[in-house]
C-alpha positions as CSV (number, residue, x, y, z in Angstrom):
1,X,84.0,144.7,100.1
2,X,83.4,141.1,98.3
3,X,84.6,139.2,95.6
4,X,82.9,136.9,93.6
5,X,84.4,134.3,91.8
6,X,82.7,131.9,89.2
7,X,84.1,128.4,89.5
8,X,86.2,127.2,87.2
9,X,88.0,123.8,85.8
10,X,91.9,123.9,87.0
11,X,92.4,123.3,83.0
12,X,91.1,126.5,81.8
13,X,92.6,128.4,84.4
14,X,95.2,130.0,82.4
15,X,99.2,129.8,84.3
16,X,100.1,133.5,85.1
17,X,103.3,135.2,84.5
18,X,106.5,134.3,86.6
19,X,106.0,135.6,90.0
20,X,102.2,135.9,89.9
21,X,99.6,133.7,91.3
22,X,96.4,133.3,89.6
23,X,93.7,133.1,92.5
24,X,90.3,131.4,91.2
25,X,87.5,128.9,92.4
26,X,87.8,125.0,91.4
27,X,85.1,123.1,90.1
28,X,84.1,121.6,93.4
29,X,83.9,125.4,95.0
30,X,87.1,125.1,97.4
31,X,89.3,128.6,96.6
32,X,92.8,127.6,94.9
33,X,95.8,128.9,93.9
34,X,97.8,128.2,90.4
35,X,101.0,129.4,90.3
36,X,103.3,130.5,87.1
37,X,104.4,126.7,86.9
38,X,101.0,125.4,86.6
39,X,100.7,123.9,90.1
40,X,97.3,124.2,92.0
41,X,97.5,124.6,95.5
42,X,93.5,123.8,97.2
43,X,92.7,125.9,100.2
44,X,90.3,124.2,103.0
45,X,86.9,125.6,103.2
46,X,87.8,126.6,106.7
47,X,90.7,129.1,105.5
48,X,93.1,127.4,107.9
49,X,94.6,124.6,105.8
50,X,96.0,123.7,102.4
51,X,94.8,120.7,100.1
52,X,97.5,119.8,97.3
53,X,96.4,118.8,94.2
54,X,98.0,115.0,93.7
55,X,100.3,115.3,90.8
56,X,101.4,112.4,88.3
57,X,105.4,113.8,87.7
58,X,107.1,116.1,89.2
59,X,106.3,120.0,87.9
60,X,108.1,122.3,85.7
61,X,110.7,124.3,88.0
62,X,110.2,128.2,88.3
63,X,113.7,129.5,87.6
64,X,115.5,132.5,89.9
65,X,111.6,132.3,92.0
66,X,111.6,130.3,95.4
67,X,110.6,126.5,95.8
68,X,107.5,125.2,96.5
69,X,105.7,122.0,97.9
70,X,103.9,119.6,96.1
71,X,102.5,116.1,96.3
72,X,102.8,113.7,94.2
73,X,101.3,110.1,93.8
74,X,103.8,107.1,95.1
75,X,102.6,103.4,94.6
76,X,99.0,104.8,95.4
77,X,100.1,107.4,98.0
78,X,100.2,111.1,98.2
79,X,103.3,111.9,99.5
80,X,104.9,115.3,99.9
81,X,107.7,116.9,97.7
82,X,109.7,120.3,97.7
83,X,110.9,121.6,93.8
84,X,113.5,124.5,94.2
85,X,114.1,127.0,91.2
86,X,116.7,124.7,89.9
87,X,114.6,121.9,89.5
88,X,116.2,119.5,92.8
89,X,113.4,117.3,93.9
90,X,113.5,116.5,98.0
91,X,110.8,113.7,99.1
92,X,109.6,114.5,102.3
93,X,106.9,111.9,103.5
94,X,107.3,108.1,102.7
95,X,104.5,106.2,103.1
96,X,102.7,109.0,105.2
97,X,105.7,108.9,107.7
98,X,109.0,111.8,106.8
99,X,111.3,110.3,105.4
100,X,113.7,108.6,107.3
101,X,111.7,108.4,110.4
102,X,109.6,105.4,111.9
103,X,106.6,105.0,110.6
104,X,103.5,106.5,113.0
105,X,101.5,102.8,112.0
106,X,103.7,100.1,111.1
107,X,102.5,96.6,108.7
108,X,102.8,93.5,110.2
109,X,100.6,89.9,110.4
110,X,100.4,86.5,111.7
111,X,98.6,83.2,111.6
112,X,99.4,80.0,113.2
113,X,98.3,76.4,114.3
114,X,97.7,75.3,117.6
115,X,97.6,72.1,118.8
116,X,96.8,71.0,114.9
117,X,96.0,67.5,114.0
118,X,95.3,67.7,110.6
119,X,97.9,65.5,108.4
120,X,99.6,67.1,105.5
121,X,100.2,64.7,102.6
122,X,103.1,65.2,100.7
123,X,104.3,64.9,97.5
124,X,108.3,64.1,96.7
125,X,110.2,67.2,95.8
126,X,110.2,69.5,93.5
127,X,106.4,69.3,94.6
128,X,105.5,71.2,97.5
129,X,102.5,71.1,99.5
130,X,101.0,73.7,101.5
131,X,100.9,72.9,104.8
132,X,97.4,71.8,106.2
133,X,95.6,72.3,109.3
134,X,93.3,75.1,111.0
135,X,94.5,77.9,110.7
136,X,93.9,81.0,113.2
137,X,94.7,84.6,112.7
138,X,97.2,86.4,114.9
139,X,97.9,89.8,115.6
140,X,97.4,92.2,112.5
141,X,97.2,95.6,110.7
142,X,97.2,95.7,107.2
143,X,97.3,92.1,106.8
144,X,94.2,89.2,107.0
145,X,94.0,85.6,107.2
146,X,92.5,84.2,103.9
147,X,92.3,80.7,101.5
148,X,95.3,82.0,99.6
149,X,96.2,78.9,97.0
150,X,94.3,76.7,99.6
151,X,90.2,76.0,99.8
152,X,90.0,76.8,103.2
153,X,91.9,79.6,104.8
154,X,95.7,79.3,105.4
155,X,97.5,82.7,104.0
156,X,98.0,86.1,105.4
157,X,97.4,88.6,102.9
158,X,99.1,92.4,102.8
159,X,96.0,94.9,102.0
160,X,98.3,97.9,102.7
161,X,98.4,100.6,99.8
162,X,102.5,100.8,99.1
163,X,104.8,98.0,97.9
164,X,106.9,97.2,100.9
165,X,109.8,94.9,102.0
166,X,108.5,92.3,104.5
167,X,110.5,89.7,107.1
168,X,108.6,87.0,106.7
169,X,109.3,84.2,109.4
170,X,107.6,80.4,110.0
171,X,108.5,78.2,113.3
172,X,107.3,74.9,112.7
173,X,106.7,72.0,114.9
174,X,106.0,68.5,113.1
175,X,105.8,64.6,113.7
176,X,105.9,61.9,111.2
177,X,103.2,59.2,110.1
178,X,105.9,56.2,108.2
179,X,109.9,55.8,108.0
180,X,112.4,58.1,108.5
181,X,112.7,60.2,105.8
182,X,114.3,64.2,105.2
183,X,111.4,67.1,105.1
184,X,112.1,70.1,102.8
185,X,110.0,73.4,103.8
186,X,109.9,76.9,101.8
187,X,108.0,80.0,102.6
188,X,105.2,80.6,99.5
189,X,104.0,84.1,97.7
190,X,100.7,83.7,96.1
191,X,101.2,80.1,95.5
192,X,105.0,80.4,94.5
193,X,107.7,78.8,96.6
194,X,110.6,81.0,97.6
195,X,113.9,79.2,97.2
196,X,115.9,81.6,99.2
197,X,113.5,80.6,102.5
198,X,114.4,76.8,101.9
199,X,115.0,74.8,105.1
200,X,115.7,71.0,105.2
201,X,115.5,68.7,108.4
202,X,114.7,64.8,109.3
203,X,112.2,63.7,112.1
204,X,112.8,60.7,114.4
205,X,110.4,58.4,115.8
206,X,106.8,58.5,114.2
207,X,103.1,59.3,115.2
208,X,101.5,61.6,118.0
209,X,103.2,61.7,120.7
210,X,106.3,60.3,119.8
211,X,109.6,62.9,118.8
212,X,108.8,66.0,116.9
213,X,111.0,67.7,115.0
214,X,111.2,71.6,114.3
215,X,112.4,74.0,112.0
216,X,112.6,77.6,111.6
217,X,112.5,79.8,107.6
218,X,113.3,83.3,107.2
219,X,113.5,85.7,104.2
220,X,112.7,89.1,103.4
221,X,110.2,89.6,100.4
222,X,108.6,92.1,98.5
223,X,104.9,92.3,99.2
224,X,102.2,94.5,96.9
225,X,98.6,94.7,98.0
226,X,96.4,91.3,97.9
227,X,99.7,89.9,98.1
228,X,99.5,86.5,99.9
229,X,102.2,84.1,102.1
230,X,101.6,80.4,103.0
231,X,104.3,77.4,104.2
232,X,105.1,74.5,101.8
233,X,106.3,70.8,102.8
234,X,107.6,68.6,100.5
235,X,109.6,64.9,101.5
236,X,112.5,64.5,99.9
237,X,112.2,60.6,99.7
238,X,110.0,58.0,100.9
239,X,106.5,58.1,101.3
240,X,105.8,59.7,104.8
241,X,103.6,62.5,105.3
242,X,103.8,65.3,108.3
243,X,101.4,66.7,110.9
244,X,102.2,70.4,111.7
245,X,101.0,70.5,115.2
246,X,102.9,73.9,115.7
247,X,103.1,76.9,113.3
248,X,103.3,80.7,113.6
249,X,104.1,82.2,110.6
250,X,104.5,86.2,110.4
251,X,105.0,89.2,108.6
252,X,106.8,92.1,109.6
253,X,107.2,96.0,107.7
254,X,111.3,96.5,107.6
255,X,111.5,98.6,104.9
């Protein structure tokens, strides 16, 4: 015996009784299910696997019937959800990993100078400067080296799907070109300095080859996709400018 089914919109599917399913053929042929709250479960053409629709809010709760799973879209993601007849709401996956566990893939990024000669001229604070020099992309997933506020490339950029937190870090290694003066250095998102990753330090001596001075910046920031982070220099008197021989700066998925 067969069955024949006409395919049919999920809209005009009408939502059967409390305790029923109503068993029909979506628009694109796969077999679904809608239950009596007005979910649409998707089965896969194989018959061995379940596609769930991607739903905007959470659905209506069935009261005194069991729970069921849903998904639900998260900053761009289809993550998995449990409803139970009461209407309590338990996330399951975060970021395609459950929650609470490591993720499977994890978001990180780095680009640094090497042996840079390129001079850096700076401007006396408030004005920062992105640091100059030729740049070279590190180890990455979910993040590439691009121009960023720069003409010439000198950011890493998070193309990952979900808003994350990020520990951003920057080692720097420098020498001076004129009189001793004090070097302020911040951490930059898409062309914006971050006060909280402010460091200040001095540099003795002057020229390649002569003392260097280093300094490390640190902060944890809040990256969405196409989201970019560079390194800024300013002087805080005088009119000396820097050479960053030395840079790795890095991005690293903490939460």
């Amino acid at each position: 015996m067969s069955i024949n089914l006409r395919k049919q919109s999920d809209a005009s599917v009408g939502t059967p009784d409390a305790g029923h399913l109503q068993l029909f053929v979506d628009a694109s042929g796969n077999l679904a299910v809608k239950n009596s709250g007005g979910v649409v479960t998707l089965f896969d053409k194989r018959g061995d696997l379940l596609a769930l629709d991607v739903q905007t809010s959470n659905p209506t709760p069935i009261a005194g019937q069991r729970g069921f799973a849903f998904a639900k879209a998260v900053s761009g993601i289809a993550e998995l959800f449990y409803i139970d007849d009461t209407g309590q709401v338990t996330q399951i996956t975060d970021d395609g990993a459950l929650v609470g566990a490591v993720p499977a893939i994890r978001s990180y990024g780095e680009a640094y100078l090497s042996e840079n000669i390129t001079e850096t001229t700076l401007s006396g604070a408030p004005t920062f400067t992105r640091v100059d020099g030729t740049y070279n992309a590190g180890e990455a997933t979910d993040f590439s080296l691009v121009n960023g506020s720069g003409a010439t490339p000198g950011a890493i950029r998070y193309t990952g799907f979900a808003t994350r937190i990020f520990r951003i870090s920057a080692a720097i290694s420098f020498w001076r070109d004129a009189s001793n003066n004090y070097f302020l250095f911040r951490l930059a998102k898409n062309g914006a300095t971050i006060a909280k990753s402010a460091g200040i330090t001095t540099c003795f001596g002057g020229g390649e080859g002569t003392l260097y001075s280093s300094i490390s910046l640190s902060a944890l920031v809040s990256l969405a996709q196409n989201d970019y982070i560079e390194v800024f220099a300013a002087r805080d008197s005088g009119a000396a400018n820097i050479t960053v021989a030395e840079m790795n700066l890095s991005a690293v998925l903490v939460g």
